[in-house]
N, C-alpha and C positions, 0 to 999 in steps of 0.2 A: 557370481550368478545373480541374475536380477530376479525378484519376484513376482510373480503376476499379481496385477493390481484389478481390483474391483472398484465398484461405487457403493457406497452407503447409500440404501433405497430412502432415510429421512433426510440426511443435511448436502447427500451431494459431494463429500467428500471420501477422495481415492486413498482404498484400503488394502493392505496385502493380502493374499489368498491365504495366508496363513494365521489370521489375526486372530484371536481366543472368542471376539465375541457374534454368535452366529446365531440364527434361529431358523428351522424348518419350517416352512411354508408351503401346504399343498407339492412337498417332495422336493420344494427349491431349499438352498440350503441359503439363505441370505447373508450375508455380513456387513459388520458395524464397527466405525471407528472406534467405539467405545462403549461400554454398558450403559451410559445415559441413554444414546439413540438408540441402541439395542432396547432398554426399555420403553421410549419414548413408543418406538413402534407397535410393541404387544398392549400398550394401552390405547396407542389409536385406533388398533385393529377389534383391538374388545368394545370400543366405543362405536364403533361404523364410522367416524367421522376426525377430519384434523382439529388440530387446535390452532386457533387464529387470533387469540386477542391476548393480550398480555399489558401488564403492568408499565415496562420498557423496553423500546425498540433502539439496538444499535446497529444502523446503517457504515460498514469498511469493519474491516478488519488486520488494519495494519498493527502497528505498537500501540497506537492510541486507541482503538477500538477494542484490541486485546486486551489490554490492563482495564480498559473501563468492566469487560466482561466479567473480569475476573475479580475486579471488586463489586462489582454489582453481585455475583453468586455468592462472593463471602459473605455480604452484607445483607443475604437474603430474598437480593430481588429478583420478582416476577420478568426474567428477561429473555429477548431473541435478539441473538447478534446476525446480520445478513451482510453477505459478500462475495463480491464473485470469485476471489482467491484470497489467500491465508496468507498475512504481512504487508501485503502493499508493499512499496518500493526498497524496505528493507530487505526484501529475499533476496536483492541487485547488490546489496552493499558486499562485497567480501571482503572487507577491511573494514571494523564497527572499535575503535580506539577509546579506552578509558569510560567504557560503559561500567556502572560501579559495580564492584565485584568480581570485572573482566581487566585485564592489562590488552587484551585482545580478543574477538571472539568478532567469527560471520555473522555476515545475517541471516543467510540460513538455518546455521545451529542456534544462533538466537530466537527466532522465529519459533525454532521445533519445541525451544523450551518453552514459549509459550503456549503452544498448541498444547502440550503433554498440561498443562498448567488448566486449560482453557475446557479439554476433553473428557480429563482423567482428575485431577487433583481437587479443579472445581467446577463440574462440567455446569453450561451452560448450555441452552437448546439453540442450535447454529444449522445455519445452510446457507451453500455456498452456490450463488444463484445473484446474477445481476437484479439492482434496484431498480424498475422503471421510472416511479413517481413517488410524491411524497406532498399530500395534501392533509389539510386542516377537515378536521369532523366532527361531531359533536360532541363527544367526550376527549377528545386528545387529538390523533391522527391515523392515518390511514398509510400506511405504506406496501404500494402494489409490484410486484414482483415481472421480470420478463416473461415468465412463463403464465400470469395471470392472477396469481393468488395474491388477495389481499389480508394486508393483518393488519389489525387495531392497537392501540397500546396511548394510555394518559400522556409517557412522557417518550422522547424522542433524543437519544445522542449523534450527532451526525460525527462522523472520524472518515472522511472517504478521503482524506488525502488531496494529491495532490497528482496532474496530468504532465507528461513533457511539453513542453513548446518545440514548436515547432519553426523551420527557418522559413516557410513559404517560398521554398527557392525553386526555379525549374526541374524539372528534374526526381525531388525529393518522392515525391506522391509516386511517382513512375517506376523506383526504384526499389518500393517500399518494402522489405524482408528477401529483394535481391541485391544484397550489397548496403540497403541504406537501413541502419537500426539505431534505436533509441535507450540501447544499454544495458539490456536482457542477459543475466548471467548468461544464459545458457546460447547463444550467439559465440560465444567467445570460440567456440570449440572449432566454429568455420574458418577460422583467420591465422589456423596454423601454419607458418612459414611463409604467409602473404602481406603485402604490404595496405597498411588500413590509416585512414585518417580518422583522427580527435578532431573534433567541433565542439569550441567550449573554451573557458580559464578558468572553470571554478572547483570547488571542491569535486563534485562529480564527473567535469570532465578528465582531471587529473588521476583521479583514483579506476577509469579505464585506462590511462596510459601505463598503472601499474600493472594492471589487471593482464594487458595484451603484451606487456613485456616479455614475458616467457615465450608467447606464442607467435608474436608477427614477426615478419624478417628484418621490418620497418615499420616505423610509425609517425606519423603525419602529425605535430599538434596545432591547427589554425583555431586562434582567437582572436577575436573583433575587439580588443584592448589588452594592454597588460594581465599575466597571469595572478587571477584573486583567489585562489586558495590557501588555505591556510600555510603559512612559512614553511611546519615541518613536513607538510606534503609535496610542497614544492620542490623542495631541496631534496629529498627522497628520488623526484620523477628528472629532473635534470642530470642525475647521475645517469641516465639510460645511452647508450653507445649508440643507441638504436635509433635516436629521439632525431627528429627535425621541426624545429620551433619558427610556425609563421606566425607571431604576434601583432596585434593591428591590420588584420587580412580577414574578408569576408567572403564567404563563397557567395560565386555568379552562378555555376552550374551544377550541377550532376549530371555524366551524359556515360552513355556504353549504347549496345545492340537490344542482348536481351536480359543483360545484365549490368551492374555497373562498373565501367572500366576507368574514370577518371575522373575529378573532381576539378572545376575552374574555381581559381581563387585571384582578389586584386587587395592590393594595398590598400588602404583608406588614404582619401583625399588624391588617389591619382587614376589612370586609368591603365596603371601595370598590371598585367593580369600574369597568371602560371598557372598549367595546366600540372596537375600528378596525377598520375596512373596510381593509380590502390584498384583492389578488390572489394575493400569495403570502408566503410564510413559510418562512425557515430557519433549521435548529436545528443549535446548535452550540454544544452544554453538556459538550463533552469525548468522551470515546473509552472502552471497557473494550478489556483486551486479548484481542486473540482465542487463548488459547490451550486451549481447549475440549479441539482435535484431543491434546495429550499430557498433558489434568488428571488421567489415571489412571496417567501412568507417571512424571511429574518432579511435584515439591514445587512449588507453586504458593503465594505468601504470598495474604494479608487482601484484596489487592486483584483477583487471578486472573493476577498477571504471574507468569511464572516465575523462580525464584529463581535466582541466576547466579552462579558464581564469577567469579574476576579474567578468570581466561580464556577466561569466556561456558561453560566446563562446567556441565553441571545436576545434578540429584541421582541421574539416572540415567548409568551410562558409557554414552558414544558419543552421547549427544545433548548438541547445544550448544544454544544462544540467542542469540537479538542484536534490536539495535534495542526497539522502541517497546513489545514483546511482556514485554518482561522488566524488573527491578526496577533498571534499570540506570538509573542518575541521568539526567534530561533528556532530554525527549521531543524533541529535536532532530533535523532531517535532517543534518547533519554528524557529529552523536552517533553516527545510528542505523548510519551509512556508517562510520564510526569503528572499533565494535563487530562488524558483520561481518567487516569485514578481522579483525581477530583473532579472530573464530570460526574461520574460515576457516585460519590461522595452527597454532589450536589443535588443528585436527582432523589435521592433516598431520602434525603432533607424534603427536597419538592414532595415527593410521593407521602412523605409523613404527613405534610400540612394537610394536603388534600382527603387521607383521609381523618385526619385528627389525632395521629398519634404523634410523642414527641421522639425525635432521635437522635437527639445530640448524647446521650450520654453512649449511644451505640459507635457512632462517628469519632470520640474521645478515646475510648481504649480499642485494643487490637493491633494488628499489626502496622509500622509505620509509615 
């Protein structure tokens, strides 16, 4: 039986009908993900007014955003984490391999434990609401929200992650959530007993050919060079009865009616083409990083990640970086959780100078 889900009238995130924490309002009965917001709320209401400015703002909330959150509340700081969803590209993984402490573990239930981490254990003031902008002000920055609201804060984490690329192919745009997707667990459910094409060789496009094993009739893998995923993923997706492997093949088309019925594919360097019928197609030829929102105010290298020091600082003070967004070796979800935590780390050190207190000896003991 599914539960009926609510929104939390502070951060935006969906709650079950049956969650402990509520409050009556003018005969409404409200609910909250958690006693933070639940409290959050009864003192904005006794105040007339929201709260807008804070100490630190973390823009994404994947792994990297998350652990920065959650040592930023340990560590006592004034923080808003903002996001339009909870994980970022980790909620896609269902396969998360020798995360420490896990032999195996989703992304989803990964994810959950950090939310229960992020809401309940050390909650932090959160809402789940796309970023529009992100400009410099006079005391720190400004970061203004889709819906309009603007909030202040000295120092700034960005963790937004990281976007799919796209193949710019005919077709692709036309097709888009009929037949042509970019990797969405919850996609997988359509392609039962239908035949689907993999677009990719890399870790992620291999880890859909596990993914749709169970479910498609057939599976299509076309990649534009030799398969680059890791060895034991490979050897794992080659086992499949199901598999048909166009390596060195790049798609020409996507074409159907009003949906999509077949995909054109040609070899490299000839002009042999092959048409295959699938139902569906996904593309999973890597990520650029999203960091559009700060490419006028930090140093961004060749490839649009932002540039990082040791300590996740950028080239602008009081903005830091972390995770998948930045030039930070390996696009890992252990990395990306790695690297928030010392965002996170770093900006308490920032926040200490500014106001003149010192906090290395807070940074030295605690948890590791």
């Amino acid at each position: 039986m599914i539960t009926p889900k609510t929104i939390d009238p502070v951060c935006g995130m969906a709650v079950s009908e049956d969650c402990p924490f509520t409050a009556e309002v003018e005969g409404l009965v409200l609910r909250f993900c958690s006693e933070g917001c639940r409290h959050k709320f009864l003192a904005e209401k006794a105040a007339g007014s929201k709260r807008l400015a804070y100490d630190l703002l973390i823009v994404g909330a994947g792994p990297a955003g998350l652990t920065a959150a959650v040592y930023a509340a340990t560590l006592g700081d004034d923080a808003l984490i903002l996001s339009r969803d909870l994980g970022g590209q980790a909620v896609d993984s269902t396969k998360i391999e020798n995360y420490m402490g896990y032999d195996f573990i989703s992304g989803p239930e990964l994810i959950e434990r950090f939310r229960d981490q992020l809401i309940h254990s050390h909650h932090l003031d959160h809402r789940m609401v796309e970023v529009g902008s992100v400009e410099a002000c006079q005391d720190g920055f400004r970061v203004t929200t889709s819906d309009g609201i603007a909030y202040e804060a000295k120092a700034l984490i960005v963790a937004t992650g990281m976007n799919p690329r796209r193949l710019s192919t005919p077709g692709e745009q036309e097709f888009l959530r009929r037949g042509v997707f970019y990797g969405h667990a919850g996609d997988f459910a359509f392609m039962e007993g239908r035949r689907v094409a993999v677009i990719g060789g890399g870790n992620s496009a291999l880890q859909l050919v596990e993914n749709l094993e169970p479910l498609a009739s057939r599976t299509y893998l076309v990649s534009h060079s030799s398969l680059t995923g890791d060895q034991a993923v490979v050897e794992r997706v080659l086992q499949s009865g199901k598999l048909e492997r166009f390596e060195q093949h790049e798609v020409v088309a996507f074409t159907g009616s009003n949906k999509l019925e077949a995909i054109r594919i040609r070899k490299r360097g000839t002009t042999e083409e092959t048409e295959l019928a699938v139902d569906g197609a996904f593309i999973a030829i890597g990520f650029r990083p999203a960091s559009a929102l700060v490419a006028s105010l930090v140093d961004l290298n060749r490839r649009g990640e932002i540039q990082i020091r040791p300590d996740c600082s950028t080239s602008r003070p009081g903005i830091f970086a972390a995770g998948d967004v930045t030039d930070a070796f390996g696009k890992r979800i252990i990395i990306a959780s790695g690297e928030g935590a010392k965002a996170a780390m770093a900006v308490h050190t920032y926040l200490g100078r500014k106001s003149g207190h010192d906090t290395r000896q807070v940074l030295s003991c605690g948890e590791a």
